[in-house]
C-alpha positions in Angstrom: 53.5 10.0 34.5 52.3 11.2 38.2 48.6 9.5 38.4 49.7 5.6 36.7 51.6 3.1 37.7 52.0 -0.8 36.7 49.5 -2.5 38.3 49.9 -6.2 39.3 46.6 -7.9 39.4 45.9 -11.4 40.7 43.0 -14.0 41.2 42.6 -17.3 42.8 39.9 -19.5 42.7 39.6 -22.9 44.8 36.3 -25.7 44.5 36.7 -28.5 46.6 34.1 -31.6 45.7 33.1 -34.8 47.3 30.0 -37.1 48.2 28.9 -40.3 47.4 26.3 -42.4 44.5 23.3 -39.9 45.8 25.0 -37.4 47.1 27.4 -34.7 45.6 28.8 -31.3 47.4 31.1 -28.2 46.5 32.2 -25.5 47.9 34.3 -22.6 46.2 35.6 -19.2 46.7 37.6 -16.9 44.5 39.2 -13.8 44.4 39.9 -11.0 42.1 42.1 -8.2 43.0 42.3 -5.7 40.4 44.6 -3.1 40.9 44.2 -0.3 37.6 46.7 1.8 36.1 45.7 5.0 38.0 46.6 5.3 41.5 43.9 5.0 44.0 42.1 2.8 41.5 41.2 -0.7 42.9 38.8 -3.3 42.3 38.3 -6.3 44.7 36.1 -8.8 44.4 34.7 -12.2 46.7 32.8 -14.7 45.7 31.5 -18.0 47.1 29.6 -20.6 46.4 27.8 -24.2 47.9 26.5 -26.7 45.5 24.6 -29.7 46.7 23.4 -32.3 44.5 21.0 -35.5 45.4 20.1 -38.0 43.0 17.7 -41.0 43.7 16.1 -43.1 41.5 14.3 -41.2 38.9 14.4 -37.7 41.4 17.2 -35.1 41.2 17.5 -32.2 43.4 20.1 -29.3 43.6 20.6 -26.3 44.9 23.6 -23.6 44.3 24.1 -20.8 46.6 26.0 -17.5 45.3 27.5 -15.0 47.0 29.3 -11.9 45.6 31.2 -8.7 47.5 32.7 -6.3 45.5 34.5 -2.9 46.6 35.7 -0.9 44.4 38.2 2.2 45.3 38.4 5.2 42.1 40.6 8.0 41.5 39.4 11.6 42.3 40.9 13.4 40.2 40.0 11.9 36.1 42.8 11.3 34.0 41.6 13.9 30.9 42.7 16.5 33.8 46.3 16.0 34.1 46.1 14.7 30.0 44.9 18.7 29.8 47.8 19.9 31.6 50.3 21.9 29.6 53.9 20.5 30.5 55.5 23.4 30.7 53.9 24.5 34.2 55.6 23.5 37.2 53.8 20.8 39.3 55.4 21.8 42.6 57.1 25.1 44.1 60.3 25.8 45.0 60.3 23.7 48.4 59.1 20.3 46.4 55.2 21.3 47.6 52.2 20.6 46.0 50.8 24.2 45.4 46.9 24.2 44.6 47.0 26.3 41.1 49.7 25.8 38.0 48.8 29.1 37.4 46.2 32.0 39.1 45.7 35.4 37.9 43.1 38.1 36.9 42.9 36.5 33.2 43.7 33.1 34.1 43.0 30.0 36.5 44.5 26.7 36.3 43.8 24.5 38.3 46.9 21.5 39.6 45.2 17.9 39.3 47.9 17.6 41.8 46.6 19.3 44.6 43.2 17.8 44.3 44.5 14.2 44.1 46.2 14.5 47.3 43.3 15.4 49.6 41.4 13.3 51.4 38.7 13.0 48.6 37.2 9.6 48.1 34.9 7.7 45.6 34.0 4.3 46.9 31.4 1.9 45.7 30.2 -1.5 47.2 27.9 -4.4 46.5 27.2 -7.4 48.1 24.5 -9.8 46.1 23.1 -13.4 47.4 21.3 -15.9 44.5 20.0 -19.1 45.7 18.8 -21.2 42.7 16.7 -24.6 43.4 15.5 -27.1 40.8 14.1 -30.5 41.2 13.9 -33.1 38.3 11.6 -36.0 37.8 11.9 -38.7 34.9 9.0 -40.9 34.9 9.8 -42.3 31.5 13.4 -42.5 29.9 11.8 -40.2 27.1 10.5 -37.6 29.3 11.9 -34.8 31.9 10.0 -32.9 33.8 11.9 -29.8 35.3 10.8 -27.2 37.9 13.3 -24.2 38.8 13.3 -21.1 41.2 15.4 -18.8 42.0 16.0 -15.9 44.5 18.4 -12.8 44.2 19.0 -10.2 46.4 21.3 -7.2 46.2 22.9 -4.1 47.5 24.9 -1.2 46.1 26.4 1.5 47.5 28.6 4.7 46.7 29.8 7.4 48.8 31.7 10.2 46.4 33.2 12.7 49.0 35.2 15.9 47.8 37.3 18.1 50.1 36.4 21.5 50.6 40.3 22.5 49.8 39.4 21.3 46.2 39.7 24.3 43.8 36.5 23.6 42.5 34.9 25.5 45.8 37.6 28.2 45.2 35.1 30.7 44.3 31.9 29.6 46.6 31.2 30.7 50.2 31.9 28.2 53.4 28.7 27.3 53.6 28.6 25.5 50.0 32.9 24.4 50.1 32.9 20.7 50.0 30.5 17.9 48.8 29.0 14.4 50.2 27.2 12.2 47.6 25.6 8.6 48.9 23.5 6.8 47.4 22.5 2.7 47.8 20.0 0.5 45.9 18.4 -2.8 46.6 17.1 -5.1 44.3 15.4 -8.0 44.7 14.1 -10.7 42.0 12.3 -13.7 41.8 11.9 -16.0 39.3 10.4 -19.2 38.5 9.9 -21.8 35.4 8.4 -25.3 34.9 9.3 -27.0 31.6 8.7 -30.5 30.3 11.4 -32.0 27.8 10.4 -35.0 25.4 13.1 -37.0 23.3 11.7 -40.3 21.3 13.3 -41.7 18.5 11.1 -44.3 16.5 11.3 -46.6 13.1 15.2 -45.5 13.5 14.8 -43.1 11.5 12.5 -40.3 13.0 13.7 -38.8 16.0 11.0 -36.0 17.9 12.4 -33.2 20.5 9.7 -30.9 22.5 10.3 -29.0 25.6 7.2 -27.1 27.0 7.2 -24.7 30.1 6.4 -21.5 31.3 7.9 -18.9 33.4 7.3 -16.0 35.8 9.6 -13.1 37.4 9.4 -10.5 39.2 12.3 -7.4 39.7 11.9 -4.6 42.6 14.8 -2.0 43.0 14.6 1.0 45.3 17.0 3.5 45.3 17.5 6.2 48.0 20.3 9.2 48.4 21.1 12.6 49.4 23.7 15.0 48.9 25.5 17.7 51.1 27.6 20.3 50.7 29.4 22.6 53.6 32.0 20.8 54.9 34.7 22.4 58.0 38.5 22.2 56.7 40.4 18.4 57.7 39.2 15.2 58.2 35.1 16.2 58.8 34.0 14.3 56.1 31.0 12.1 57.4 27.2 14.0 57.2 27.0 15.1 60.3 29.4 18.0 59.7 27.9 19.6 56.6 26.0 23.0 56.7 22.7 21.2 54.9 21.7 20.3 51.0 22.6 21.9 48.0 20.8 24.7 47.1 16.9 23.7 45.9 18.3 20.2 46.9 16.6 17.6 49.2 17.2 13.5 49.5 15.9 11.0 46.5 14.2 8.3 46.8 12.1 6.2 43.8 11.1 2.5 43.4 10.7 0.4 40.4 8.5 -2.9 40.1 8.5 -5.0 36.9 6.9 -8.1 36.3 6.5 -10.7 33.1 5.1 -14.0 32.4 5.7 -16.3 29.2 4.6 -19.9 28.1 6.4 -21.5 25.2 7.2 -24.8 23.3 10.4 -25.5 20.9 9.9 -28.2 18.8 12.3 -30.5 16.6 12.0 -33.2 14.3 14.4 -35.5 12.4 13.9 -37.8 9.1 16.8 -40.1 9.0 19.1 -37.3 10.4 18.8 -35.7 7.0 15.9 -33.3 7.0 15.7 -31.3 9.7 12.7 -28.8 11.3 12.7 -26.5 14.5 9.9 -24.6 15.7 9.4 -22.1 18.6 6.8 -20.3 20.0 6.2 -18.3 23.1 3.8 -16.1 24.2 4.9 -13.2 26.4 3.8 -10.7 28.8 5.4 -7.4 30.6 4.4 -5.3 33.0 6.7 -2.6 30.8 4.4 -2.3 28.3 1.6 -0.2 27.6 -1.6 -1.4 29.1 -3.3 -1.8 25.8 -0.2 -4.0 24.4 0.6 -6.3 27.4 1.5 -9.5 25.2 2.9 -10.2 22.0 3.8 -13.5 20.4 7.0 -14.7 19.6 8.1 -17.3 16.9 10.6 -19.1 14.8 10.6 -22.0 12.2 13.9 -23.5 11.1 14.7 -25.9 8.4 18.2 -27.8 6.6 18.9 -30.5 5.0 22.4 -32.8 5.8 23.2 -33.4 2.2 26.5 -35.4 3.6 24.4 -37.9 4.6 22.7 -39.0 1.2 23.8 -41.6 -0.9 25.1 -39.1 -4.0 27.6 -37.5 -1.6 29.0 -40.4 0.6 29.5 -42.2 -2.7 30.6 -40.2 -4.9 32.2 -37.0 -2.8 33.2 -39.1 0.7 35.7 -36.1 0.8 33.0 -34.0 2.4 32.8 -34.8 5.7 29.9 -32.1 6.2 27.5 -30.1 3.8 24.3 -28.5 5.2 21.8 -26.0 4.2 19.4 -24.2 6.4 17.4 -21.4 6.9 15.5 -19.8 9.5 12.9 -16.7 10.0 11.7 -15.4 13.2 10.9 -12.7 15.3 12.8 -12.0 18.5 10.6 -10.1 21.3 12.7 -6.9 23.3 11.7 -5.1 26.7 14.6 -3.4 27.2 13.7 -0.4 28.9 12.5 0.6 32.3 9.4 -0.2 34.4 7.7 3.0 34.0 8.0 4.5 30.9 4.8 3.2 29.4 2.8 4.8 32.6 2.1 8.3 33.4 3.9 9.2 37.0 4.2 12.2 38.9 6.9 13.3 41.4 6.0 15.0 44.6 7.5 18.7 44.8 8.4 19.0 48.4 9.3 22.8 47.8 6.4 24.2 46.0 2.7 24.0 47.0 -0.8 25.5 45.3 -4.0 25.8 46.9 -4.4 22.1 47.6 -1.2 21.9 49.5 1.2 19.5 47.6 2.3 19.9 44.5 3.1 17.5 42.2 4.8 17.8 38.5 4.2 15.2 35.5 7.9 13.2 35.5 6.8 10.9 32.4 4.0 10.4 29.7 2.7 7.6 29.8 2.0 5.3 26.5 -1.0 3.2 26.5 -0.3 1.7 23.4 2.8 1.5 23.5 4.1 -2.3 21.8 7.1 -4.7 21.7 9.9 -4.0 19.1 10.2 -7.2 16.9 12.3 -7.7 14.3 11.4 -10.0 11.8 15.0 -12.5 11.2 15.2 -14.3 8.0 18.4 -16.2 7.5 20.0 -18.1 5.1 23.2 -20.3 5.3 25.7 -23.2 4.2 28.2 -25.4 6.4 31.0 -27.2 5.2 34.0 -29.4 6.4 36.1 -31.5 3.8 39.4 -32.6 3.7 39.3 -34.8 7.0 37.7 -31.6 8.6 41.4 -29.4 7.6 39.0 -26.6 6.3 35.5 -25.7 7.2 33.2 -23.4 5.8 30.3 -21.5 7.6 28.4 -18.8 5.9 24.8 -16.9 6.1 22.8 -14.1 4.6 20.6 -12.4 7.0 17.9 -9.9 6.4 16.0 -8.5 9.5 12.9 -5.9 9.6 12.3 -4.1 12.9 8.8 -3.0 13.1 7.9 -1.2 15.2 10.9 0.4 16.4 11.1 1.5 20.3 12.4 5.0 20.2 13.1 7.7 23.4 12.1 10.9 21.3 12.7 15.2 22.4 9.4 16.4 24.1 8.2 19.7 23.8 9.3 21.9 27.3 5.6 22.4 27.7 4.8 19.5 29.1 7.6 19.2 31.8 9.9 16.7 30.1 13.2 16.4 28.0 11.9 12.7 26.5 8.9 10.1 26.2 8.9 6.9 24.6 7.1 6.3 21.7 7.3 3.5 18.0 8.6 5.0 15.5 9.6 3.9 12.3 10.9 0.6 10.4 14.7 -0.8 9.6 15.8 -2.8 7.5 19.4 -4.6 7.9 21.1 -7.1 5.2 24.2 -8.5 4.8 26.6 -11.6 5.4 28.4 -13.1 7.6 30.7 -16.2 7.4 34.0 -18.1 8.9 36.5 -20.1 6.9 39.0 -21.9 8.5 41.8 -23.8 7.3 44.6 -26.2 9.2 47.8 -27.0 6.8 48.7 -29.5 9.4 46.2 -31.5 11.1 47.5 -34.2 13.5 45.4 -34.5 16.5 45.7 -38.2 17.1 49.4 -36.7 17.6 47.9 -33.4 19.4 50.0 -31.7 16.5 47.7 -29.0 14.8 48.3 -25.8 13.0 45.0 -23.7 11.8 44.2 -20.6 10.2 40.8 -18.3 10.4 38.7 -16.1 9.1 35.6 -14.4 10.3 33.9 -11.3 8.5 30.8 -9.5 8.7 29.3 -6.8 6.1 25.9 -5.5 6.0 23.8 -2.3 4.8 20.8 -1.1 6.8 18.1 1.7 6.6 15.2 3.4 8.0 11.3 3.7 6.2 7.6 4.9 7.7 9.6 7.8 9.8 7.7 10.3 7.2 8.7 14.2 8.5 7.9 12.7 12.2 11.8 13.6 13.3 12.5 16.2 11.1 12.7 19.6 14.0 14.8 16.6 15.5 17.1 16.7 12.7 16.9 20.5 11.4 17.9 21.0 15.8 20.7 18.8 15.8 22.8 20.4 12.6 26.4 21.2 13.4 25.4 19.5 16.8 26.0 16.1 15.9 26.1 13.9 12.8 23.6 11.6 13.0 20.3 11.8 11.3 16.4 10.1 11.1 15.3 10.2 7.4 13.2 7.6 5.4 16.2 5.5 3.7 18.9 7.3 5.8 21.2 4.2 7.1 21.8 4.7 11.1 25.3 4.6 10.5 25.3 7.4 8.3 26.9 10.8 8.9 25.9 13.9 7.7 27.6 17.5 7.4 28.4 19.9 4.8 31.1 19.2 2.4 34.5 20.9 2.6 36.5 21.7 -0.3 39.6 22.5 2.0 41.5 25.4 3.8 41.7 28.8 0.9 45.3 29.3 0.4 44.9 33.3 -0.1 42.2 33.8 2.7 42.8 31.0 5.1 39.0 30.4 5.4 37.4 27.2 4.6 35.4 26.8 1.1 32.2 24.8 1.4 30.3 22.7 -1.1 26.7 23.1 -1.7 24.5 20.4 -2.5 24.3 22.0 -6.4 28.3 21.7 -6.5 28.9 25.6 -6.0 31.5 26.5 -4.0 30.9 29.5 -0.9 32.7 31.0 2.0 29.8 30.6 3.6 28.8 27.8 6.3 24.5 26.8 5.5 23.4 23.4 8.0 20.7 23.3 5.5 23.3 22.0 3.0 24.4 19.1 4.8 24.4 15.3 3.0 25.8 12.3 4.0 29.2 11.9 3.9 29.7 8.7 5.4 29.0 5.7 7.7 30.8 5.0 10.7 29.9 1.2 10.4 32.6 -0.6 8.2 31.5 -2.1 5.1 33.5 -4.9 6.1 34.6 -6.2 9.6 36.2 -9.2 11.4 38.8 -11.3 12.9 42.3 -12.8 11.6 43.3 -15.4 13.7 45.7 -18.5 14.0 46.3 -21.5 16.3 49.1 -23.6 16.7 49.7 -26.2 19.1 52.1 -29.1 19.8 51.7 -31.6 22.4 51.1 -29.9 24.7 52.2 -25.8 23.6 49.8 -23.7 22.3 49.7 -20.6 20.9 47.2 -18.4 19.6 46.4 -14.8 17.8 43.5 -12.9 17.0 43.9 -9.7 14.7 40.8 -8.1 14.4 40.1 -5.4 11.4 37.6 -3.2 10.1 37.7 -1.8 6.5 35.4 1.0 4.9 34.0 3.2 7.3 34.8 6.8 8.3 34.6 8.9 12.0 34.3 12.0 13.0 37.3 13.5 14.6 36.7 15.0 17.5 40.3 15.9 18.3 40.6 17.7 15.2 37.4 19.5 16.0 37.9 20.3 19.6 42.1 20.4 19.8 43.3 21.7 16.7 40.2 24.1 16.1 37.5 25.6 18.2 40.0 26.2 21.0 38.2 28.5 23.2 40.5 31.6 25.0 39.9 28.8 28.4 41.5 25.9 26.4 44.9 28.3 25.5 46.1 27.3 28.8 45.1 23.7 28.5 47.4 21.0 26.7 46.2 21.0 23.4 47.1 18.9 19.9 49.9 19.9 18.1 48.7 20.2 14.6 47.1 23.4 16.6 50.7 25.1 15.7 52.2 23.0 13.1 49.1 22.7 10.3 47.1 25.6 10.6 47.0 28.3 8.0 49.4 31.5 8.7 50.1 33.5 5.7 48.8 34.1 2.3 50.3 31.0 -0.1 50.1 28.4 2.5 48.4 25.3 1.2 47.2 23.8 5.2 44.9 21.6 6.0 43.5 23.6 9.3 42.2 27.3 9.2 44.5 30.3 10.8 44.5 30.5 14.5 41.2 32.5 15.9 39.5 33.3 18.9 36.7 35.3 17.7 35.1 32.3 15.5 34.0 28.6 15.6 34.7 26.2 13.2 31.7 24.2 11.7 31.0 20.8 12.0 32.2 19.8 8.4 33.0 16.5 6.1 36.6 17.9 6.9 36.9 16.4 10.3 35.4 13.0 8.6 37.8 11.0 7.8 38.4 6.8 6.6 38.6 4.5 9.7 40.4 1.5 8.8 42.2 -0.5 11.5 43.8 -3.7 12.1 44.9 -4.8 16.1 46.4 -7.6 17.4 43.7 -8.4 19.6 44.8 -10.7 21.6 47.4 -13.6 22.0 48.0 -16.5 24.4 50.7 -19.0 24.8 50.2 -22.4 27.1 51.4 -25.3 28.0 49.8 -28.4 29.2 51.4 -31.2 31.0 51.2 -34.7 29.8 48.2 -36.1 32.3 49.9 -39.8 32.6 53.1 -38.1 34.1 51.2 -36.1 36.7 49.3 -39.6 37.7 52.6 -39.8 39.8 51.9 -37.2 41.8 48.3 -37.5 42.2 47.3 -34.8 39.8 44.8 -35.0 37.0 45.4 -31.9 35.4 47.9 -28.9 35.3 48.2 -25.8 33.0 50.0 -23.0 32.0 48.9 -19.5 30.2 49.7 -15.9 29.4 47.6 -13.5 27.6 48.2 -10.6 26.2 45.1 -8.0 25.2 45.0 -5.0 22.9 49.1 -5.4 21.8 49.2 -3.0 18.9 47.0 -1.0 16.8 47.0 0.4 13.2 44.7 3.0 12.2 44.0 5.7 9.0 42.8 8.2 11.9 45.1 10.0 14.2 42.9 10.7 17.0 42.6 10.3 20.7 42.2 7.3 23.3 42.6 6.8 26.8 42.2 10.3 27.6 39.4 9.8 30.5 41.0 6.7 31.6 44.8 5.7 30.9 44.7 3.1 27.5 46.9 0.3 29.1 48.5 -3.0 27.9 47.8 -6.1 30.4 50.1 -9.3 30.2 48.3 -12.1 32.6 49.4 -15.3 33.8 47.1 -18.3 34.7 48.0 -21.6 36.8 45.4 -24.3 37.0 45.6 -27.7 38.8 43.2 -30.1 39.2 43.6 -33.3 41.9 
């Protein structure tokens, strides 16, 4: 209970608007004061904004103006510590002090999250970002628009992480290394800029054409720059100037990043008699992020359904249906989501080592020539429905998507001076389904009287092909590491250990399974399978709505049904407790469940110090769930009764996030950061 509290947090927001037929303005500025459920943790957060608008004729022009602060203020000391604490220490002497260790002797050191919290230790971050966006608009014909947009952002981050040298991590190191300074800022600027031409004819009545062409360009710079100190006098000495020097082999960083792209597309729609429909998109794009052989890569999509509602055999014979279409799509999405150099070989500058030429320089990252664009190939398939006056609705689809090639960050051998490099690798393969049905037993809106019920869920299967033996030292290093394998019709979801028949009641050891179905004492990685996937096989949201006049209220359960976790606090708590960990706060099924004497039928092995538990199916276990999400009561007031007092709108609202959860796996949450329930409360007017 000593590091939370109930915080109270609170945001305003205010736009004011006004102008005349050409001529519109606004101005707004908002707060957010966030105040988390640690103490010392704060958030705070500005905004403003300008918006001018000119219309004349066939010309618009407008311009928005952005700007953002944020400070944010974060607890020293990280919640897991004091969640580590054993609660039978003392957290302050005899006098009502804060003493600096909970317990200190030849064999043992623990150290009092207490002490640490109350120094004069920060972690502080800022940032402070301007955006100016400008477009103009021409329409020379009432069928055509011709667009031109450009926009400018420019930001700044900070952090400044300062740690007394009283802190009992220095307890054991000399004056000249007791207490730490780390800053560090970044600026990033971006430009970006797009020209697009939108077309809209309908013709005959029944055909109706959509085309928007355009093209766009951007550009992203960030450089970052910091240093870290260490050596810091006893009190308030905390600002650079007072530290002994860097860190041992330590020395100020600095890097840049510069990325550019380019595209040019064209989305295209027709219409025949609002009953046969076809999209098509295209664009052609280029990154600077990609390998120099592999600049561009084309992008597309063709889309086509059919409004069977509006032909003659439905509206006369089935006017119950209100909608019925059928479409389907395929496509293939571009992705560049990865940094500016990893497709470049680069070199860092070692300050502290020289050769015969003078400076010496290390390889940083391998560069990839040929390195090209993941694209997944999207088919999709799907149906929507509305009958019954629109009281239920229907909306369903089948997807199948094919990544190839996949973008992968793979191990590097330590001979070339690197832990990773970026390579393709691979091909997967995802189906499955994914729909809503929702339902409303009362429907009344012309009486704003409306009751609904709804259903979302999503299930799918995926795998990997073409990986070959590529990843397999990756795999063999990683056994009884982690669970997660690369194998040729391996899903990604999949986990994979060695089965577990369970605790011996005669031994207390565990019995594995090999893959032939004999049973041995003893533990062999090489006889892992799969014994699960974390992904449900089936996932989604309950939900219901009810309003009247002008209550509402709403609820959102969400669920997940099929999958299974690995439980870490079972691994880490219960077993594998190192001699360290005794004096740390550990699970209870440490002494309750574990095996102790011949006969006992447990589901944990006897109590050791001398051995570590394996990385088993044991610790795998189902992860179902069901939470109530989220709910929100409101209340709108009737519009033509705040006429009188010169108000247009007014409403009320509380929410309520993350109520209560329901889960097949004990295991642990808000251990690095408190898990905490938030009721907010909105008010919005408008005059």
């Amino acid at each position: 209970g000593e590091p939370v509290r109930v915080g109270v947090n609170h945001r305003h927001s205010l736009y004011a608007e006004g102008g005349d037929q050409y001529m519109r303005y606004g101005i707004g500025v908002s707060y957010n004061g966030i105040t988390g459920v640690m103490k010392k943790s704060q958030r705070n957060i500005f905004s403003g904004n300008l918006d001018l608008i000119y219309r004349r004729n066939k010309f618009l022009f407008s311009n928005k103006l952005t700007l953002n602060y944020n400070s944010t203020h974060d607890p020293i000391v990280a919640y897991s510590e004091y969640a580590e604490a054993n609660p039978y220490y003392k957290k302050s002497g005899e006098n009502g002090e804060v003493e600096k260790w909970l317990e200190y002797n030849e064999t043992t050191k623990v150290q009092n999250p207490l002490w640490n919290a109350s120094l004069n230790s920060r972690k502080l971050g800022r940032m402070f970002g301007v955006t100016n966006n400008f477009s103009a608009e021409y329409n020379p014909l009432t069928f055509l628009k011709l667009r031109a947009r450009f926009g400018v952002t420019k930001t700044f981050t900070e952090t400044d992480h300062f740690t007394s040298p009283d802190d009992t991590e220095f307890d054991e190191k000399s004056k000249l290394e007791k207490g730490s300074l780390t800053y560090n800022n970044n600026k990033g600027l971006t430009y970006e800029a797009e020209v697009t031409g939108t077309l809209g004819y309908v013709f005959q009545e029944k055909h109706r054409i959509n085309l928007v062409a355009g093209g766009n360009v951007s550009s992203s710079e960030t450089v970052n720059n910091g240093y870290s100190a260490v050596g810091f006098p006893q009190g308030e000495f905390d600002t650079p100037a007072f530290s002994k020097g860097y860190p041992e082999n330590g020395k100020p960083v600095y890097s840049e990043s510069t990325s550019r792209s380019v595209s040019a597309y064209v989305n295209g729609g027709y219409s025949l008699l609002d009953r046969y429909l076809l999209d098509l998109t295209w664009r052609l794009s280029g990154s600077s992020v990609f390998g120099t052989n592999k600049r561009y890569t084309n992008t597309w999509s063709v889309g086509l359904a059919w409004n069977l509602h509006h032909e003659n055999f439905i509206r006369d014979h089935a006017a119950w249906i209100s909608l019925l279409k059928i479409r389907g799509s395929i496509g293939n999405p571009g992705n560049q989501n990865f940094s500016a150099y990893q497709t470049i070989s680069t070199y860092t500058f070692q300050t502290y080592r020289t050769n015969y030429f003078d400076q010496a320089v290390l390889l940083s990252k391998l560069g990839n020539p040929d390195l090209e664009w993941q694209t997944t190939l999207d088919k999709n398939v799907g149906m929507d429905l509305s009958i019954l006056n629109n009281r239920l609705t229907v909306n369903v689809d089948y997807f199948d998507k094919v990544t190839d090639p996949l973008l992968v960050s793979i191990n590097a051998p330590a001979s070339i001076g690197m832990s990773t490099v970026m390579t393709n690798l691979g091909k997967q393969t995802s189906r499955g389904m994914n729909g809503t049905v929702m339902f409303a037993p009362i429907y009344k809106p012309q009486e704003r009287i409306i009751w609904s019920l709804r259903y979302n869920f999503r299930t799918q299967k995926t795998y990997y092909s073409h990986i070959g033996n590529k990843l397999d030292k990756f795999n063999e290093t990683n056994r009884n590491i982690n669970l997660t394998r690369y194998y040729d019709g391996a899903d990604p979801d999949a986990l994979y250990a060695v089965r577990s028949h369970g605790i011996d009641p005669a031994t207390g050891k565990e019995i594995f399974i090999r893959k032939n179905g004999t049973y041995t004492f003893i533990f062999d990685s090489s006889e892992e399978v799969k014994v699960g996937i974390s992904r449900p096989k089936l996932e989604g949201v309950i939900g219901t709505s009810f309003s009247y006049k002008g209550f509402s209220c709403n609820l959102d359960f969400r669920y997940r049904w099929g999958g299974k976790a690995f439980n870490s606090a079972l691994y880490n708590k219960v077993e594998n407790i190192s001699f360290a960990g005794l004096s740390k706060n550990q699970d209870k099924r440490a002494l309750y469940d574990r095996w102790q004497e011949a006969g006992d039928i447990a589901p944990f092995k006897g109590i050791s110090l001398t051995e570590s538990t394996p990385m088993s199916s044991r610790f795998v276990e189902k992860d179902n769930s069901i939470a109530l999400e989220s709910l929100r009561i409101g209340y709108e007031f009737d519009s033509r009764r705040l006429q009188k007092i010169h108000m247009r709108a007014l409403r009320l609202n509380a929410y309520m996030n993350d109520i209560f959860r329901i889960s097949s796996i004990k295991t642990e949450r808000g251990i690095s950061y408190p898990f905490a329930r938030s009721v907010s409360f909105s008010l919005s007017a408008a005059f």
